[in-house]
C-alpha positions as a LaTeX table, in Angstrom:
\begin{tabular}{lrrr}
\hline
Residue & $x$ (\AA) & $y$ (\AA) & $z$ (\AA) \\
\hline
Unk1 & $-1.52$ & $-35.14$ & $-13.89$ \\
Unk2 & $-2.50$ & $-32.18$ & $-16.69$ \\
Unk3 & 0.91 & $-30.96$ & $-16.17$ \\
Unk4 & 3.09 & $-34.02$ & $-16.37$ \\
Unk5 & 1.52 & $-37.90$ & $-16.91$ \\
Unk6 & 4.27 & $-39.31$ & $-14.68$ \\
Unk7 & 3.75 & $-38.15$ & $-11.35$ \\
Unk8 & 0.42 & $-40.61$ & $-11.43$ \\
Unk9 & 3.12 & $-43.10$ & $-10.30$ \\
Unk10 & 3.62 & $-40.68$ & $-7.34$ \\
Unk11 & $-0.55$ & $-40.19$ & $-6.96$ \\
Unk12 & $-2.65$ & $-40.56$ & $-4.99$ \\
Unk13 & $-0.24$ & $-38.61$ & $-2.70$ \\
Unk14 & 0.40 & $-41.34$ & 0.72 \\
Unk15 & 0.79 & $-40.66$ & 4.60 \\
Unk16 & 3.43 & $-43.37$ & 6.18 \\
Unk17 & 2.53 & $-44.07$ & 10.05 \\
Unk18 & 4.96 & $-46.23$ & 11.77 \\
Unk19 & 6.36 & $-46.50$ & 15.06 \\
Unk20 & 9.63 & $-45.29$ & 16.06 \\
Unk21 & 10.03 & $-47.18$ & 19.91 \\
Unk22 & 7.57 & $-44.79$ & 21.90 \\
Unk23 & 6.60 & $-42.38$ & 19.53 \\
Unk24 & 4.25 & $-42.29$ & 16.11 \\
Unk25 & 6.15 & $-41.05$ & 13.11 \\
Unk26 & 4.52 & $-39.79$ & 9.81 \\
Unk27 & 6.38 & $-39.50$ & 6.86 \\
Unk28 & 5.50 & $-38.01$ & 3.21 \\
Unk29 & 7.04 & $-36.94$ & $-0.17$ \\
Unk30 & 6.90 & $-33.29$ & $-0.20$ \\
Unk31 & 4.69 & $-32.30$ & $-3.11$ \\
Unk32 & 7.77 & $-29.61$ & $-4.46$ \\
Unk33 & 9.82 & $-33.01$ & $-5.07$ \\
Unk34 & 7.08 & $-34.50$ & $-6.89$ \\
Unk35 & 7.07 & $-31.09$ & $-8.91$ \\
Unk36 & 10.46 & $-30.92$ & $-9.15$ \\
Unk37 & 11.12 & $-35.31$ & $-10.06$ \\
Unk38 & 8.84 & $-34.52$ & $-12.77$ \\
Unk39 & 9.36 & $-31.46$ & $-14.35$ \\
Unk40 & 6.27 & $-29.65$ & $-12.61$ \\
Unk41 & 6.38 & $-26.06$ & $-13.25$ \\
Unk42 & 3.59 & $-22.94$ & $-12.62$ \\
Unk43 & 1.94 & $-24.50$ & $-9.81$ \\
Unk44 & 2.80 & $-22.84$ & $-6.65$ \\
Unk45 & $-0.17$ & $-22.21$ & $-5.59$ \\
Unk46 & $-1.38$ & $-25.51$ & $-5.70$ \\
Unk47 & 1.66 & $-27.43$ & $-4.25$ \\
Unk48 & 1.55 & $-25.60$ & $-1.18$ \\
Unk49 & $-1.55$ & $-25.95$ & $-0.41$ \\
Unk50 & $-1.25$ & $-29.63$ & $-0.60$ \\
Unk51 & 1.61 & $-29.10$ & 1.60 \\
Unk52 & $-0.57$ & $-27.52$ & 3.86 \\
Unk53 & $-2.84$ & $-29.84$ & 3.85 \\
Unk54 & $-0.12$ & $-32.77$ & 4.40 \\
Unk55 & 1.46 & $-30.89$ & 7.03 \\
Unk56 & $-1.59$ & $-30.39$ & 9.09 \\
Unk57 & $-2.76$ & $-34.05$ & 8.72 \\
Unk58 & 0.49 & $-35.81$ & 9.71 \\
Unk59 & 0.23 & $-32.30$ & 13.00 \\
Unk60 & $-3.05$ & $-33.00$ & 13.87 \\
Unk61 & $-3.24$ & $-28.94$ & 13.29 \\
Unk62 & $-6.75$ & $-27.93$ & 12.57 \\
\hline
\end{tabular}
């Protein structure tokens, strides 16, 4: 929120579980959108480990 004071409308970043018939869905805003929505430059490093992070939760990947 340093870097731009309008992506805390985007934070804390959310996990959507829903149903699709049979199987279990999870959904997310990639955190290079939120960067790029609002104007988020020099933090590679940072977004993707979030995206990691995200990734592996909605995976179940340890």
């Amino acid at each position: 929120m340093r870097a731009a004071r309008s992506v805390a409308i985007d934070l804390p970043q959310k996990l959507l579980v829903w149903a699709d018939g049979s199987a279990v869905r999870v959904s997310y805003n990639d955190p290079t959108y939120l960067a790029d929505r609002h104007g988020i430059d020099g933090q590679d490093d940072r977004l993707e480990a979030v995206d990691d992070l995200l990734r592996r939760l909605a995976t179940g990947e340890k």
